[in-house]
Structures are given as C-alpha cells and as structure tokens.
Backbone as JSON Lines, residues from 0, in Angstrom:
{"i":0,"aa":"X","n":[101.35,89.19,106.88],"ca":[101.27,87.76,106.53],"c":[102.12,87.47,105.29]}
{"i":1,"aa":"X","n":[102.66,86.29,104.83],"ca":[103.05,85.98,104.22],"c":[102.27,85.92,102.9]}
{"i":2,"aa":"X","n":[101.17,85.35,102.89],"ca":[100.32,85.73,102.09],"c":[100.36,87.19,101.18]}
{"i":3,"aa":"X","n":[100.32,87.95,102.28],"ca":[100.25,89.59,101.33],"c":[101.66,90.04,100.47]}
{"i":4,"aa":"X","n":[102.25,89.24,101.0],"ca":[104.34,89.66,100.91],"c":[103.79,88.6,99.32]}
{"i":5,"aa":"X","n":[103.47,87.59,98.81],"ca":[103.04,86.77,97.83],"c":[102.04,87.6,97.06]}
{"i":6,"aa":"X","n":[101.37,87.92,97.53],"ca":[100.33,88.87,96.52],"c":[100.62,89.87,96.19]}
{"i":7,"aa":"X","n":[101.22,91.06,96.73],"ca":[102.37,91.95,95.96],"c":[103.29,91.76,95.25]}
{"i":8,"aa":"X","n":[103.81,90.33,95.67],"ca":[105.15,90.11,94.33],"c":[104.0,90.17,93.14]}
{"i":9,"aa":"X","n":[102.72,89.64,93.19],"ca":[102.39,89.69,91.46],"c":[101.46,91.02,91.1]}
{"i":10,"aa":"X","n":[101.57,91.36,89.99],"ca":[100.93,92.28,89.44],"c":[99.28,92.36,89.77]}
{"i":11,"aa":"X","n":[98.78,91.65,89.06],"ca":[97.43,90.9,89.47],"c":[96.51,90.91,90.7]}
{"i":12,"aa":"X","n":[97.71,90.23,91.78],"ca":[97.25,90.42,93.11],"c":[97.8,91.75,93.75]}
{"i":13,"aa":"X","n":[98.55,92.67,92.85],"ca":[98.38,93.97,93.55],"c":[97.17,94.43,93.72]}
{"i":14,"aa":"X","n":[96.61,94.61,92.61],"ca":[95.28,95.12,92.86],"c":[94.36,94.66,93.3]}
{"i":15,"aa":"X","n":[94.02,93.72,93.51],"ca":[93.49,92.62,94.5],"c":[93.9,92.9,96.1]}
{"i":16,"aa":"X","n":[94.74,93.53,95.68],"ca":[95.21,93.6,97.68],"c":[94.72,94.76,98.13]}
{"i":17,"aa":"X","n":[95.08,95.84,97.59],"ca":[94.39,97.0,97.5],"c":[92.63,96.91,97.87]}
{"i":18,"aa":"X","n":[92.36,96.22,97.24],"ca":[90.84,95.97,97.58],"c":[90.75,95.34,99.0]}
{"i":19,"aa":"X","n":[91.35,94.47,99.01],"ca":[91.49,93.33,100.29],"c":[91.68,94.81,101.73]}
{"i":20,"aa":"X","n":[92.6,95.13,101.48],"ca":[93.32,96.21,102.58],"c":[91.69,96.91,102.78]}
C-alpha cells in the first residue's frame, strides 16, 4: 500500500510499522 511506502519514509512510523506488520 501506499500507505506503508509513507510510513517508512518517516522515522517515527518506522517503528510503528514494524508493530503494524
């Protein structure tokens, strides 16, 4: 999703995604 490609560009929502995943 585009979404996730946006949340990896930032620092912040790296780790946030990580969780998400």
């Amino acid at each position: 999703k585009l979404e996730e490609a946006e949340k990896a560009a930032l620092p912040s929502h790296r780790g946030m995604k990580v969780i998400e995943n």
